[in-house]
PyMOL Python script that loads the backbone (N, CA, C, O; Angstrom):
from pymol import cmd

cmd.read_pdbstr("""\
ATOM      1  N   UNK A   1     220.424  12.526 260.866  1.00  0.00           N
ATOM      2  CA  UNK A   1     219.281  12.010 260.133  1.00  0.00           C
ATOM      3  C   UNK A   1     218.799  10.740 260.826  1.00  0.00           C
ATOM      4  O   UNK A   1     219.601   9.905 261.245  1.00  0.00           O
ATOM      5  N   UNK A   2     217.422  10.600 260.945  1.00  0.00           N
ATOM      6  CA  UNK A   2     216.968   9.428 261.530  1.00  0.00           C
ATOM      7  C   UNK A   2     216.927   8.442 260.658  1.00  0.00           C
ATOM      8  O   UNK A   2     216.602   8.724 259.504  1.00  0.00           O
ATOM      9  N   UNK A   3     217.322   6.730 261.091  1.00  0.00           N
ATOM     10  CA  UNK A   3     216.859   5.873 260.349  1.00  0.00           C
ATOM     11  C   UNK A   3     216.333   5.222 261.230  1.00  0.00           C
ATOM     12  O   UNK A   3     216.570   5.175 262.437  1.00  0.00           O
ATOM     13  N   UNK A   4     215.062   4.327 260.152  1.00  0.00           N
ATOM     14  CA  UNK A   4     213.933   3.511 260.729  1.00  0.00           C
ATOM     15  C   UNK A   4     214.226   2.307 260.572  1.00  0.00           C
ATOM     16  O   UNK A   4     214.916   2.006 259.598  1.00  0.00           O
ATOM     17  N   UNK A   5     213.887   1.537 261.268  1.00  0.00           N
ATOM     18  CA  UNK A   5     214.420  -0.091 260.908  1.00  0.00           C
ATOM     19  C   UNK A   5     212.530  -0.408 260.198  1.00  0.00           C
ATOM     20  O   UNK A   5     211.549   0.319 260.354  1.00  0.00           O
ATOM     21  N   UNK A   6     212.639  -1.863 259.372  1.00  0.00           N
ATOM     22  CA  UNK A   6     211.506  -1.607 258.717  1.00  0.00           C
ATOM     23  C   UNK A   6     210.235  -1.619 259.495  1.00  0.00           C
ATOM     24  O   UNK A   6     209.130  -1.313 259.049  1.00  0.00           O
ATOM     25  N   UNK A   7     210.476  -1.958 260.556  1.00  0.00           N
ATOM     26  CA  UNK A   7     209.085  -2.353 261.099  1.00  0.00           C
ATOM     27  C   UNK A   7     208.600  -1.020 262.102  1.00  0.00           C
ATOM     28  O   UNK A   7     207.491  -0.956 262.630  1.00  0.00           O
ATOM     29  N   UNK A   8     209.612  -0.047 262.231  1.00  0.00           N
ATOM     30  CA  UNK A   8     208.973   1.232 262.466  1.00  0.00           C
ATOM     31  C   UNK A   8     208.658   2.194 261.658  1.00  0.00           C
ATOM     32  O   UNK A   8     208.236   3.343 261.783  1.00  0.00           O
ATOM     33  N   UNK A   9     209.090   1.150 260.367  1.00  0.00           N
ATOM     34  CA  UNK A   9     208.670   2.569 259.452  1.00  0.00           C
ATOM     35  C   UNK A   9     207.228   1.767 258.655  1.00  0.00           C
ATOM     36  O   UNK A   9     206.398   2.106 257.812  1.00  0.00           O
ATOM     37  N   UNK A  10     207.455   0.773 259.320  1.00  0.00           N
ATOM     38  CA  UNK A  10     205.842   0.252 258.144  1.00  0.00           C
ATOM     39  C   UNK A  10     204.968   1.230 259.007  1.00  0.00           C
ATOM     40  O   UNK A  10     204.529   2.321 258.642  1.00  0.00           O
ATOM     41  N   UNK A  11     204.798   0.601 260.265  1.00  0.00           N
ATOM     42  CA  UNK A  11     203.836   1.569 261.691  1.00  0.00           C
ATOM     43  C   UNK A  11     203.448   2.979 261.106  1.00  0.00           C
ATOM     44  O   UNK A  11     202.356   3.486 260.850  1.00  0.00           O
ATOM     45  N   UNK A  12     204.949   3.496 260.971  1.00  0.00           N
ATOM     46  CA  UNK A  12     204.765   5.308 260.909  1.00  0.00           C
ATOM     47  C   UNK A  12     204.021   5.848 259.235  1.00  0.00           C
ATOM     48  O   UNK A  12     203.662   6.990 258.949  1.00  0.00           O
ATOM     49  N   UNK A  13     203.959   4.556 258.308  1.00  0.00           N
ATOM     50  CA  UNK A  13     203.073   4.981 257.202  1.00  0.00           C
ATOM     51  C   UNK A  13     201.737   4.218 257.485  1.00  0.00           C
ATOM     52  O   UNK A  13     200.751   4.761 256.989  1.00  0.00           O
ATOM     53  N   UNK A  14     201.498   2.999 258.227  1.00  0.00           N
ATOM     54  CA  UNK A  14     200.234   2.811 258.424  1.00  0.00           C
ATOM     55  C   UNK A  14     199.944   0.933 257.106  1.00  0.00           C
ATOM     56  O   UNK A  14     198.910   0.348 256.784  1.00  0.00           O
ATOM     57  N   UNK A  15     201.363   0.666 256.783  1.00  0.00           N
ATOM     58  CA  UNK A  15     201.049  -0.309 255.709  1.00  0.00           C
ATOM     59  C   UNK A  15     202.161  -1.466 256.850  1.00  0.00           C
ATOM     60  O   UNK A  15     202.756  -1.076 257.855  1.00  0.00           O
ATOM     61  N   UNK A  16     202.165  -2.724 256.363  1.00  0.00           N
ATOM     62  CA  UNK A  16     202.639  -4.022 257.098  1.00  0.00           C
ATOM     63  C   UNK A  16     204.096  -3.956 256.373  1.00  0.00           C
ATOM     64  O   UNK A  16     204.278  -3.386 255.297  1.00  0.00           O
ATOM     65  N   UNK A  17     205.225  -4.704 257.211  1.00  0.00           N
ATOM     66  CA  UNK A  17     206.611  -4.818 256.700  1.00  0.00           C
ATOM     67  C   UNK A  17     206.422  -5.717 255.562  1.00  0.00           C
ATOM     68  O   UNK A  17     207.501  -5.606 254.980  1.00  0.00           O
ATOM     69  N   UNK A  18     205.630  -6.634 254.810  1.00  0.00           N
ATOM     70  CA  UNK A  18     205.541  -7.284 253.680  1.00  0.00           C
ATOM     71  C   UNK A  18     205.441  -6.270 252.642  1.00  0.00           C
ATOM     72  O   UNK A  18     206.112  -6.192 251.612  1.00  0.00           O
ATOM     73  N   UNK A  19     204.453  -5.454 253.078  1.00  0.00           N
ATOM     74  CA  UNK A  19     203.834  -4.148 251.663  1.00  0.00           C
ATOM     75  C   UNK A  19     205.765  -3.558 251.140  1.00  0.00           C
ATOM     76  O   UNK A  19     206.338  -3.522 250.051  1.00  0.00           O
ATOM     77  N   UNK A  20     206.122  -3.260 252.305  1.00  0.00           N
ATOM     78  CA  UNK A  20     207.620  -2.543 252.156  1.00  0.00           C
ATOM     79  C   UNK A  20     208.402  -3.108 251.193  1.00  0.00           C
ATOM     80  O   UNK A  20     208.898  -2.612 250.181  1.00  0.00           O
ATOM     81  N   UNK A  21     208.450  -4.284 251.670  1.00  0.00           N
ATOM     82  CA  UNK A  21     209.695  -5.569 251.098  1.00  0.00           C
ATOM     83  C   UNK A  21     209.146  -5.513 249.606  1.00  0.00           C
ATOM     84  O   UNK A  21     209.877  -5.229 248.658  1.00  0.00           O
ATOM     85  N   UNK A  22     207.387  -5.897 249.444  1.00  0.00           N
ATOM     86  CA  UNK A  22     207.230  -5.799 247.966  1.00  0.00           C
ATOM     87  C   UNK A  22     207.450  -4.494 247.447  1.00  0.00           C
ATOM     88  O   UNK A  22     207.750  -4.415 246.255  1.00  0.00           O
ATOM     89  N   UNK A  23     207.343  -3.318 248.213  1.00  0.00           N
ATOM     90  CA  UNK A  23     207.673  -2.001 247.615  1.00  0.00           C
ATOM     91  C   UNK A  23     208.906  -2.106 246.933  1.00  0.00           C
ATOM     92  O   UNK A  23     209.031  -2.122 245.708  1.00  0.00           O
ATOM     93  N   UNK A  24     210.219  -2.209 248.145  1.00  0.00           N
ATOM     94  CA  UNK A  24     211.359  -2.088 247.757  1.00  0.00           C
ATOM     95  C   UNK A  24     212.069  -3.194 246.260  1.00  0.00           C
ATOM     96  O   UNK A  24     212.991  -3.013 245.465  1.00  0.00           O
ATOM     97  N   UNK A  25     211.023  -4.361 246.474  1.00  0.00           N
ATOM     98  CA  UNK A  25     211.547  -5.415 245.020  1.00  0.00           C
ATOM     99  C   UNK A  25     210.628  -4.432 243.900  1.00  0.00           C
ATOM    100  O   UNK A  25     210.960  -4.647 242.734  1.00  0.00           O
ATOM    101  N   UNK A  26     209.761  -3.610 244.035  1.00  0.00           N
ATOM    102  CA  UNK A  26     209.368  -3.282 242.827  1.00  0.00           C
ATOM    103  C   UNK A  26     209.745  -1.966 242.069  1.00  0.00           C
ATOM    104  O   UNK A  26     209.395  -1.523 240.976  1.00  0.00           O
ATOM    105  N   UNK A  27     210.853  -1.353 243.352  1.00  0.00           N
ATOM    106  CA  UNK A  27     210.709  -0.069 243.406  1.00  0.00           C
ATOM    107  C   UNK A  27     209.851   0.884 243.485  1.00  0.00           C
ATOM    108  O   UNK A  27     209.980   1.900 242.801  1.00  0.00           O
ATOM    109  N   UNK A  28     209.036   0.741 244.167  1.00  0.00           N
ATOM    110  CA  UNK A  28     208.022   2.232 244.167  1.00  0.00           C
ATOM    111  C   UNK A  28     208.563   2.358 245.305  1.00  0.00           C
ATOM    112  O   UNK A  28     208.242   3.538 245.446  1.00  0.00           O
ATOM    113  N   UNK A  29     209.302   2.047 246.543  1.00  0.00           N
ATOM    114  CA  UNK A  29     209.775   2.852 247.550  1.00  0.00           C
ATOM    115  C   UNK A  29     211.185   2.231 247.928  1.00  0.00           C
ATOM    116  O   UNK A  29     211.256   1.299 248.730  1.00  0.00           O
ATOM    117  N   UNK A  30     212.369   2.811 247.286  1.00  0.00           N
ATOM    118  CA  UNK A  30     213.660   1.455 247.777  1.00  0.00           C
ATOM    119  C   UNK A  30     214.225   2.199 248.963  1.00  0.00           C
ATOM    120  O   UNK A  30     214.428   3.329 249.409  1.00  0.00           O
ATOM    121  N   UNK A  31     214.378   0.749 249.248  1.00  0.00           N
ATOM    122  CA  UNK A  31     215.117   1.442 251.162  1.00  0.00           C
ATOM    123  C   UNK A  31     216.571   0.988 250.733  1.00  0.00           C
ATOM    124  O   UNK A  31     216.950   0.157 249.908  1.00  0.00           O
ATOM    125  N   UNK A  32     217.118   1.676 251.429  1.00  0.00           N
ATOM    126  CA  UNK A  32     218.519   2.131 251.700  1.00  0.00           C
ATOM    127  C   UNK A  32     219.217   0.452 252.318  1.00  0.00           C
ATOM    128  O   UNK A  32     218.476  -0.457 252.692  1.00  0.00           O
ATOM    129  N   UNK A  33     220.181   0.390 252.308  1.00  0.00           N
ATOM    130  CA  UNK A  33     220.706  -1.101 253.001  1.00  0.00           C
ATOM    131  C   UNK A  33     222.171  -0.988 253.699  1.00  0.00           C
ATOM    132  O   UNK A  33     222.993  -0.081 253.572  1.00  0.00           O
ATOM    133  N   UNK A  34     222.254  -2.193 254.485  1.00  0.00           N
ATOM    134  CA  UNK A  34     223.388  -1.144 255.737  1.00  0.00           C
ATOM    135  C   UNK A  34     224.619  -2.903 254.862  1.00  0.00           C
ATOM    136  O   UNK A  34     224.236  -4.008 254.478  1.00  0.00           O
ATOM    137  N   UNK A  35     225.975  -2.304 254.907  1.00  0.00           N
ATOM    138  CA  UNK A  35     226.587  -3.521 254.822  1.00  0.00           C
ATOM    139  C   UNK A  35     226.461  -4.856 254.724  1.00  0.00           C
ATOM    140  O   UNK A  35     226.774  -5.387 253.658  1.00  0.00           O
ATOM    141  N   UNK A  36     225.971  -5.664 255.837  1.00  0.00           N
ATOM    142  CA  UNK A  36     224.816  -6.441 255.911  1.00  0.00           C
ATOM    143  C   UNK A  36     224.007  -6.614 255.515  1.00  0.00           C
ATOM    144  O   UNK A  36     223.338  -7.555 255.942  1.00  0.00           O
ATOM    145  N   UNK A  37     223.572  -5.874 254.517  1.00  0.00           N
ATOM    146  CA  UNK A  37     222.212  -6.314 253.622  1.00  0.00           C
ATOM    147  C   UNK A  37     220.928  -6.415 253.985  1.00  0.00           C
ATOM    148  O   UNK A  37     220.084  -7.179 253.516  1.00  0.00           O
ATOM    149  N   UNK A  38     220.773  -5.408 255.064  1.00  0.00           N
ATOM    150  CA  UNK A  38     219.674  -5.019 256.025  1.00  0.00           C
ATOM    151  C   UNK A  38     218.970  -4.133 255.327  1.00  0.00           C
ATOM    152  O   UNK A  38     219.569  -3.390 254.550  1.00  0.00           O
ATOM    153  N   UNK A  39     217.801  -4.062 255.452  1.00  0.00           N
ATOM    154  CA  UNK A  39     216.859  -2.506 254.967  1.00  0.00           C
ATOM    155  C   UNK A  39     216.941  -1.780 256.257  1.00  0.00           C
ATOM    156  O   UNK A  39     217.085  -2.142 257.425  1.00  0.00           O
ATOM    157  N   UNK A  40     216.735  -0.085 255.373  1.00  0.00           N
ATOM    158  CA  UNK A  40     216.262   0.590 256.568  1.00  0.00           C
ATOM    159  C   UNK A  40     215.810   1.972 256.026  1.00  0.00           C
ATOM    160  O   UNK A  40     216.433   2.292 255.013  1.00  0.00           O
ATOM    161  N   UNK A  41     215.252   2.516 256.277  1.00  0.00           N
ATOM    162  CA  UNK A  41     214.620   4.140 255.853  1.00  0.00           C
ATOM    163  C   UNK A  41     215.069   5.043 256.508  1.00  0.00           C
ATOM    164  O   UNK A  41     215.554   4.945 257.636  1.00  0.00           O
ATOM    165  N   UNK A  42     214.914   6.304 255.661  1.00  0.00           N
ATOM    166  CA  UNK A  42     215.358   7.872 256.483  1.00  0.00           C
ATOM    167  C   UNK A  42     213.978   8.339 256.468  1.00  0.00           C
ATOM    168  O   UNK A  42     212.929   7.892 256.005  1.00  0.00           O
ATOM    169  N   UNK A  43     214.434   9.762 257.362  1.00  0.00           N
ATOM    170  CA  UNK A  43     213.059  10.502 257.200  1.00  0.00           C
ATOM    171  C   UNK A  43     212.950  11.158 255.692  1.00  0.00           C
ATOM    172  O   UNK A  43     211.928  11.835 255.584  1.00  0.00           O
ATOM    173  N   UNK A  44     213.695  11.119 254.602  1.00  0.00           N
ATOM    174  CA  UNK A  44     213.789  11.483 253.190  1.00  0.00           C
ATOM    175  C   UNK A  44     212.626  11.080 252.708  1.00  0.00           C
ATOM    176  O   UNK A  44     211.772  11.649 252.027  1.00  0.00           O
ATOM    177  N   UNK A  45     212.807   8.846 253.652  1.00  0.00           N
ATOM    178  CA  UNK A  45     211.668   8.171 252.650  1.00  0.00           C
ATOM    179  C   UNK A  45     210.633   8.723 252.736  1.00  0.00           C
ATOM    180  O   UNK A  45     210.145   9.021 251.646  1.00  0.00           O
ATOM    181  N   UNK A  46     209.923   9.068 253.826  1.00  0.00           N
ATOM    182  CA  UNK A  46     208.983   9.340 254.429  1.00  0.00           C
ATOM    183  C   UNK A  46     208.543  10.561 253.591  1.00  0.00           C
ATOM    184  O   UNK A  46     207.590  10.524 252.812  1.00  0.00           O
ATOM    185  N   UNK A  47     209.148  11.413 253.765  1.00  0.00           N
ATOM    186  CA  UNK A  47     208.531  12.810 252.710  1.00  0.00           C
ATOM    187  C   UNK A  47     208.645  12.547 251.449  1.00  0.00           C
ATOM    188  O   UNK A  47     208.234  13.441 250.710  1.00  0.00           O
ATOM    189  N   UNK A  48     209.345  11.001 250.624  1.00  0.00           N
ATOM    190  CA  UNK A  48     209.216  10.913 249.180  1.00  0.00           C
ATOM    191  C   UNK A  48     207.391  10.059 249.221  1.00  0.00           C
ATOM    192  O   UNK A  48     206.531  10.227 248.357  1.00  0.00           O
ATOM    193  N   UNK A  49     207.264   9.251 250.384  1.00  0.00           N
ATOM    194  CA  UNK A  49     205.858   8.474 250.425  1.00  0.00           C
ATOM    195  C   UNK A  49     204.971   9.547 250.565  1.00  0.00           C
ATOM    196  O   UNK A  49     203.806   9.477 250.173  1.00  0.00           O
ATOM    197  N   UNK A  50     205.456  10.544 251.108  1.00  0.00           N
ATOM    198  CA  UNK A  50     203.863  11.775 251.485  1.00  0.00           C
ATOM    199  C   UNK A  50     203.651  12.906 250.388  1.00  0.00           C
ATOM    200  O   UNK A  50     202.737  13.730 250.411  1.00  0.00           O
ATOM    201  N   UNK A  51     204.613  12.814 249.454  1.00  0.00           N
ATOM    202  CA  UNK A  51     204.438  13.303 248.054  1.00  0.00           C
ATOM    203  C   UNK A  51     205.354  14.823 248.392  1.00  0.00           C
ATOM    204  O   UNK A  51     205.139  15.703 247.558  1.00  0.00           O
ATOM    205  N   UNK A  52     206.106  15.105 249.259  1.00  0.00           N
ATOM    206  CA  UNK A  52     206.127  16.386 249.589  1.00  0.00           C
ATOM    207  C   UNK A  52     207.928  16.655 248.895  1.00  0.00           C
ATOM    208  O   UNK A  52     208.659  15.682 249.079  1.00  0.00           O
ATOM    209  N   UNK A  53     208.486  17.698 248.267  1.00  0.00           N
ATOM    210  CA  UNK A  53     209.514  17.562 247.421  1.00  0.00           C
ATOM    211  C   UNK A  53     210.324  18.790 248.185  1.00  0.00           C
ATOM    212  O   UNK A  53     209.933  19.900 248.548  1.00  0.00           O
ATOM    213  N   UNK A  54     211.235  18.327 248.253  1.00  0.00           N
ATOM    214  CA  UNK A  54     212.724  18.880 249.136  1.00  0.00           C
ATOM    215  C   UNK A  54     213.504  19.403 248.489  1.00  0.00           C
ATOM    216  O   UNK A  54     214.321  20.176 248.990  1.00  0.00           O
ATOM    217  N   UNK A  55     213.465  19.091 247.021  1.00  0.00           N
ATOM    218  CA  UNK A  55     214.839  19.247 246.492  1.00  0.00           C
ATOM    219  C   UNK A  55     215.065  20.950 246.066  1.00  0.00           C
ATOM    220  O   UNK A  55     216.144  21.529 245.945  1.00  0.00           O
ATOM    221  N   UNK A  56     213.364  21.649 245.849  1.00  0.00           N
ATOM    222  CA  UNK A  56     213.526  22.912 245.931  1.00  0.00           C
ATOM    223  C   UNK A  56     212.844  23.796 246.702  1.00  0.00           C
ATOM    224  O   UNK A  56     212.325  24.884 246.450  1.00  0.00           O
ATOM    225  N   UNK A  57     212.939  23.110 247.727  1.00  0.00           N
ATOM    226  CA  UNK A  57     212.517  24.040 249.071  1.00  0.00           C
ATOM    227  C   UNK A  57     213.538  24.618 249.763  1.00  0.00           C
ATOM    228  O   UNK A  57     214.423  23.965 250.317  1.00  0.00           O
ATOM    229  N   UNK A  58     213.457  25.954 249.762  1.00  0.00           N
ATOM    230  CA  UNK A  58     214.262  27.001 249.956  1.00  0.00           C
ATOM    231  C   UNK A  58     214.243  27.948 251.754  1.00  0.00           C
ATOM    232  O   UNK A  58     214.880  28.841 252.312  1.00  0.00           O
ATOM    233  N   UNK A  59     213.382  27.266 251.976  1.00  0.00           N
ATOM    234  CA  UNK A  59     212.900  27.462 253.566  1.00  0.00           C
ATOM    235  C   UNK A  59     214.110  26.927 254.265  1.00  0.00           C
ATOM    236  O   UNK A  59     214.910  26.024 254.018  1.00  0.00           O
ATOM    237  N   UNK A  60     213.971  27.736 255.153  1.00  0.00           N
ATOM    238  CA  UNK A  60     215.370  26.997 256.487  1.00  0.00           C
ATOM    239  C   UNK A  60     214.871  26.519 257.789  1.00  0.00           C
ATOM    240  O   UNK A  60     213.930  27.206 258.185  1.00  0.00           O
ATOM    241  N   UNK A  61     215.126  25.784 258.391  1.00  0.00           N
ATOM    242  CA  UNK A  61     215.151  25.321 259.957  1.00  0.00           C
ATOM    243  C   UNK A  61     215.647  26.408 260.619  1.00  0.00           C
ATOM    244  O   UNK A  61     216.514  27.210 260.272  1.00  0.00           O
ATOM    245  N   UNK A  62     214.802  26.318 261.904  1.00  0.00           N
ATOM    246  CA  UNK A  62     215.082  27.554 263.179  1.00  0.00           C
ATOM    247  C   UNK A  62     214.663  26.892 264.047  1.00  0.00           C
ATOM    248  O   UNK A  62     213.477  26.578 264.157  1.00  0.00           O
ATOM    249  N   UNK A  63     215.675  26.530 264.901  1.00  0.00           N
ATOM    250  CA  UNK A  63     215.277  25.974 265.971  1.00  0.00           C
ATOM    251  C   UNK A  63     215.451  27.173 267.118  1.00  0.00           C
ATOM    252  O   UNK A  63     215.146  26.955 268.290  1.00  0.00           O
TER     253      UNK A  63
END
""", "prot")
cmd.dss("prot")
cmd.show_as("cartoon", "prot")
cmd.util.cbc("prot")
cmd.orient("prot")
């Protein structure tokens, strides 16, 4: 699984690492945190920000 550190994942939605930080204190998007007390995102976040739902998608990967 990929993780984003925040400032590639602000880029890859198109909003600034401040928007994030207030995301994550308000919860509308919480990032994940490493020991250290670092933020950081998966590609999970990313498909929970693009509205798209995983949990019953039944499709498989073929590479």
């Amino acid at each position: 699984m990929t993780n984003y550190k925040p400032k590639d994942f602000a880029e890859l939605l198109g909003v600034s690492v401040k928007t994030l930080q207030r995301w994550d204190r308000e919860g509308t998007l919480k990032a994940n945190r490493t020991p250290t007390n670092r933020r950081y995102y998966t590609y999970d976040h990313y498909l929970q920000f693009k509205g798209i739902n995983t949990e019953n998608d039944k499709r498989h990967v073929v590479i």
